[in-house]
N, C-alpha and C positions, 0 to 999 in steps of 0.2 A: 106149207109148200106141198100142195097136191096136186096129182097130174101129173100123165107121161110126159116124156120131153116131145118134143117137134124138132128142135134144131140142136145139134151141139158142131160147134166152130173151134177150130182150131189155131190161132196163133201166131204169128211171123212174119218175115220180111221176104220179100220176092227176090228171084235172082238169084243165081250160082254162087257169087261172093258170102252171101249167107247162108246157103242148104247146111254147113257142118256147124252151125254154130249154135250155143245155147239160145239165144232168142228165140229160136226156132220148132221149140222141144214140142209147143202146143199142135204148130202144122205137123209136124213129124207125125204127133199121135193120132191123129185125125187120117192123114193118109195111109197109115197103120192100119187103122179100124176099116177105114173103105178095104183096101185090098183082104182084109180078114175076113171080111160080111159077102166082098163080091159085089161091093157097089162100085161103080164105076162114077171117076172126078171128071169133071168137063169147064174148061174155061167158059164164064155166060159173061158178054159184057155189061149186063143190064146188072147185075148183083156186084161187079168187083172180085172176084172171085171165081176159086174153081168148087162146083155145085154137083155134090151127087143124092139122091134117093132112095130108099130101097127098107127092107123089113129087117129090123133088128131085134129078136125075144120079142117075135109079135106085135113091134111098134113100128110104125109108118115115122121115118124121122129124114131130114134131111140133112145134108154134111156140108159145112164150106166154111174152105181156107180161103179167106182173103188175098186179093194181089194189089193192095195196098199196100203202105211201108204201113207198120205196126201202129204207128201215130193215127192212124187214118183209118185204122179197123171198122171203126165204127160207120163208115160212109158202104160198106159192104154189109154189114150186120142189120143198120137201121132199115135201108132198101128191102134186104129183103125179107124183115121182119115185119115190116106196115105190108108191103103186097101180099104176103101172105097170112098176116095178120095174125102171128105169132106174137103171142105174151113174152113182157122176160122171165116170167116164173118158168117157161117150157122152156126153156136155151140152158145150154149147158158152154162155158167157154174152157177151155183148155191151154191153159199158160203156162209159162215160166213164173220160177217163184224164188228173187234170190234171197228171201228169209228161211227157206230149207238147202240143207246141206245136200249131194243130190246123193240118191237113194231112198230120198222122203218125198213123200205126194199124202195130200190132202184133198178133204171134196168140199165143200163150202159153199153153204147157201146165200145170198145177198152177202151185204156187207162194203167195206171202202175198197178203194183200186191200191193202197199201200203204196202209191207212187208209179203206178205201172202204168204205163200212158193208153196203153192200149184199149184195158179196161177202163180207163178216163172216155176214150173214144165213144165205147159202143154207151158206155153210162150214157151222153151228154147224146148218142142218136137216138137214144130209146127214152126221150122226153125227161132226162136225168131221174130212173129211175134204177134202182142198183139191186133190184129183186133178183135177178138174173145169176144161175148158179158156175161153181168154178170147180174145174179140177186143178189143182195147183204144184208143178211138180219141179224141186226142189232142184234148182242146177249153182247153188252158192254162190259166194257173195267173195268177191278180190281184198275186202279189208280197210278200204277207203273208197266212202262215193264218190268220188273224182273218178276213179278207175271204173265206175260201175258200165258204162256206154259202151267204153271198147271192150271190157269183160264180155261183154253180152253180145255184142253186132261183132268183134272182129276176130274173137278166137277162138280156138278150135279147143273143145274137151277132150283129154287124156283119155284112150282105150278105156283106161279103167272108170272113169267120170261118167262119159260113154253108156258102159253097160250098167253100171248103179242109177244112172236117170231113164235108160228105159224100164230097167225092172223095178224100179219104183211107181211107173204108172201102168202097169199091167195088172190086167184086172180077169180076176176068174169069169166061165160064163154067167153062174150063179151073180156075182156082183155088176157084174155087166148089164144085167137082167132088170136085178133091181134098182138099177143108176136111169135108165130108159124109161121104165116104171114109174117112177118118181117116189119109189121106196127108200126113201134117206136117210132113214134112222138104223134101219136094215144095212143098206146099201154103206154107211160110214161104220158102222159098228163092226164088220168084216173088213173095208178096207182099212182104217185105220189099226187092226190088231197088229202087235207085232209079229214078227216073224218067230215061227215055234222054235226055230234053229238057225238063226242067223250067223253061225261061227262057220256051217258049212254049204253057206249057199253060196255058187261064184258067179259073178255078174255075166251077165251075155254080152261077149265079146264083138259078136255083130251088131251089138246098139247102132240105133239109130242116134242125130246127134240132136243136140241139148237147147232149151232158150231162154226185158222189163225196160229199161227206157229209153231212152235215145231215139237216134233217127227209127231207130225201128221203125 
């Protein structure tokens, strides 16, 4: 896996009824990182999605959240990965992940969608090729997959849920640096450490909110 990134996408379902909910967590982090960087989101209809550009640790990358339902990601992803003729080895995707409990985020290179339709989507736009890397961050799992749809599209995370899924995908500049770089051995070896003192860290209360299958 070498080579800077081009694109990293974020995640989600469109529409107010879902902005608080865990399905969400990936678009959250993505419009996080634009307003961080100063990159400005723009609806394009030609992608599906709201699309911004701009220089991140010296890398030309582009950003977009899909306004697709989650099922459909891929019809945003594919489009504007052939026109621009982006590999999926340079895409970075940013999802929900209900096999981490939230406060846990993972970075992962290729590999299966674990059921997550979304990543099913873009897999099956990008000529079903599953090279394409993930941030994956932890918003848990209701206890029965029956529960898992409406866990995910229709409720809201606890204040405290809340701030343990965003501070689990928060990234220093240092690892920020080298996630865009396509330093990943670097770049997971840092994120993945534990925390030196996780007895007195308190989550951030102003998280943003949280988000795998369903209508997504």
């Amino acid at each position: 896996m070498v080579g800077a990134l081009r694109l990293i996408v974020g995640l989600g379902n469109p529409g107010p009824q879902y902005a608080q909910t865990r399905h969400n967590v990936g678009a959250d982090w993505v419009r996080e990182l634009a307003h961080s960087q100063g990159i400005s989101l723009a609806l394009d209809a030609r992608f599906k999605g709201e699309i911004g550009r701009g220089i991140i640790h010296d890398v030309d990358l582009r950003l977009l959240i899909p306004t697709t339902y989650m099922n459909n990601s891929g019809e945003a992803v594919g489009t504007l990965a052939r026109f621009f003729k982006i590999e999926p080895q340079a895409i970075l995707i940013v999802h929900d992940e209900v096999a981490f409990a939230p406060g846990i985020a993972k970075l992962k290179n290729g590999g299966g969608d674990n059921g997550h339709n979304g990543l099913k989507s873009i897999r099956a736009s990008l000529g079903n090729q599953d090279t394409f890397n993930r941030l994956r961050i932890g918003v848990g799992h209701p206890g029965q997959r029956s529960r898992v749809n409406a866990y995910l599209t229709q409720q809201t995370p606890t204040q405290e849920e809340r701030g343990l899924i965003q501070a689990a995908g928060l990234t220093s500049p240092e690892i920020l640096a080298d996630i865009v770089a396509g330093r990943w051995q670097s770049a997971m070896t840092a994120f993945h450490a534990p925390e030196p003192d996780a007895t007195t860290k308190q989550p951030d209360e102003s998280a943003g909110p949280d988000s795998h299958l369903g209508e997504s």
